[in-house]
N, C-alpha and C positions, 0 to 999 in steps of 0.2 A: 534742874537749875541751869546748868550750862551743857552738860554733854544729852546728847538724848539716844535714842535705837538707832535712827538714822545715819551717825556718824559709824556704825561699824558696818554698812551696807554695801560699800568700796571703799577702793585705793588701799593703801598699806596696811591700813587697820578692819580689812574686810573679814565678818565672822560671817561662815557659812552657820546657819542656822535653821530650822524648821520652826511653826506655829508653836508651839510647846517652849522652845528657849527664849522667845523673847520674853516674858515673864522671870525667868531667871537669871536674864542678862540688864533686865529693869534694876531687880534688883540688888546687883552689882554695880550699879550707876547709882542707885540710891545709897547703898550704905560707904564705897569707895570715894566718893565724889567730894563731900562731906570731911569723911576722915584724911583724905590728902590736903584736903584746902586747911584745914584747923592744922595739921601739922607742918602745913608750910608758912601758913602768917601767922600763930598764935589765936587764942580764941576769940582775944577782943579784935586785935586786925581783923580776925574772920566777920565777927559779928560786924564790923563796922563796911567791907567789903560787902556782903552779902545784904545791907539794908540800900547799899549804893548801887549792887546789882538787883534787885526790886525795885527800886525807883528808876531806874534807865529799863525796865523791860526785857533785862536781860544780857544788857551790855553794861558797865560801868560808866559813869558819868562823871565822878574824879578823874583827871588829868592822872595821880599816883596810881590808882588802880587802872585806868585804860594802859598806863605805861607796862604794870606788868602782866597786864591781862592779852596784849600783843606782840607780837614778835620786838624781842627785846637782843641790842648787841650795841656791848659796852667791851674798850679796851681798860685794863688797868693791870698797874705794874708788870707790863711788859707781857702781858697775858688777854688773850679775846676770849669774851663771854658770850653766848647767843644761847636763848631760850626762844622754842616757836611758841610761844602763848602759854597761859594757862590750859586751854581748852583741851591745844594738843596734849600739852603735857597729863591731864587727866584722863585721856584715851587710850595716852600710852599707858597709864598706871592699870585703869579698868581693864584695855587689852590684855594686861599679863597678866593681872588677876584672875578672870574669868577662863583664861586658856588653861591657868596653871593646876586649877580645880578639873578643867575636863577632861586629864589625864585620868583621874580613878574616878568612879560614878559608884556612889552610893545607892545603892536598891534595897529591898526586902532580904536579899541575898546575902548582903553585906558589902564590903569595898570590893567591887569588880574594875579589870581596864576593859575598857568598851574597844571590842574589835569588828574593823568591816571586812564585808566580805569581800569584795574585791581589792582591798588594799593594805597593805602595811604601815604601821604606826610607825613614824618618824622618832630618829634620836635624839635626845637632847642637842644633839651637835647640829642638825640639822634645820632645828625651830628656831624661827624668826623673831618667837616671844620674847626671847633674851636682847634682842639689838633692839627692839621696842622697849622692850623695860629701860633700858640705856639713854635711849635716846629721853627720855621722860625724864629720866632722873639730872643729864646734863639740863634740861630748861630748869627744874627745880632748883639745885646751886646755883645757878646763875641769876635766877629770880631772888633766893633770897640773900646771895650776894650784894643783889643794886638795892634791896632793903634794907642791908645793911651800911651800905657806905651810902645810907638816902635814907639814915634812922630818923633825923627831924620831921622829913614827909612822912613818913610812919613812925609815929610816937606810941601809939598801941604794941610794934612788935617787942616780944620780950623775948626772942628767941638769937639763936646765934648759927650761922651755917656750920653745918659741919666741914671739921677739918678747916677752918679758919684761920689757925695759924699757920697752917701750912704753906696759903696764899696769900699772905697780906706783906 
């Protein structure tokens, strides 16, 4: 729908991969993409999103959904919000998803950690999965931040951001 193979190909979110994981990393894009989007707008926002990204070919065609579907930066209550887009923000989610599974690899063998041979397997301290998870999750509050102080343009969401009282 919005993210595809090609966004993990370069730049910050580049997955080294062979012929064999893009099939695995598809479907991580299919089941992840889906379930971030319904838990960030609700199901009806979702459904009502997602008929206005089919009718635009991919891109939204509501002014409310291109707003959050883009790079989005709002001040309020003495506080700046910025979200890079939906799109980013689902790359970043898929990113740490798919990274976070290829720590242990399931075989016939049972749960093994897959090790190369000429290299050593990085610390948690070390992987970038985590500042990409981050970075995902500040667009997420922020996004459904400006849906909430912008609930008459979206009448569908029935959701509340987390930790909302903390910032309001």
């Amino acid at each position: 729908m919005i993210v595809s193979l090609s966004d993990f190909s370069a730049g910050k979110y580049e997955l080294s991969r062979g012929h064999y994981d893009n099939a695995k990393l598809q479907n991580y894009i299919d089941v992840f993409e889906k379930r971030y989007l319904i838990q960030l707008l609700g199901v009806e926002l979702y459904n009502e999103f997602e008929a206005d990204l089919a009718a635009g070919g991919g891109t939204p065609t509501e002014t409310r959904f291109l707003t959050i579907f883009n790079e989005l930066n709002f001040d309020y209550s003495f506080e700046i919000f910025q979200s890079e887009g939906i799109k980013e923000m689902l790359i970043g989610f898929i990113y740490y998803e798919y990274l976070a599974d290829q720590i242990n690899q399931m075989t016939i063998n049972g749960n093994v950690l897959p090790q190369g041979e000429n290299s050593e397997r990085a610390t948690t301290l070390y992987q970038t999965v985590y500042s990409r998870y981050n970075l995902a999750v500040v667009s997420y509050d922020t996004i459904q931040k400006h849906i909430w102080l912008n609930r008459s343009d979206y009448s569908k969401f029935n959701g509340r951001p987390k930790g909302f009282a903390y910032w309001i």
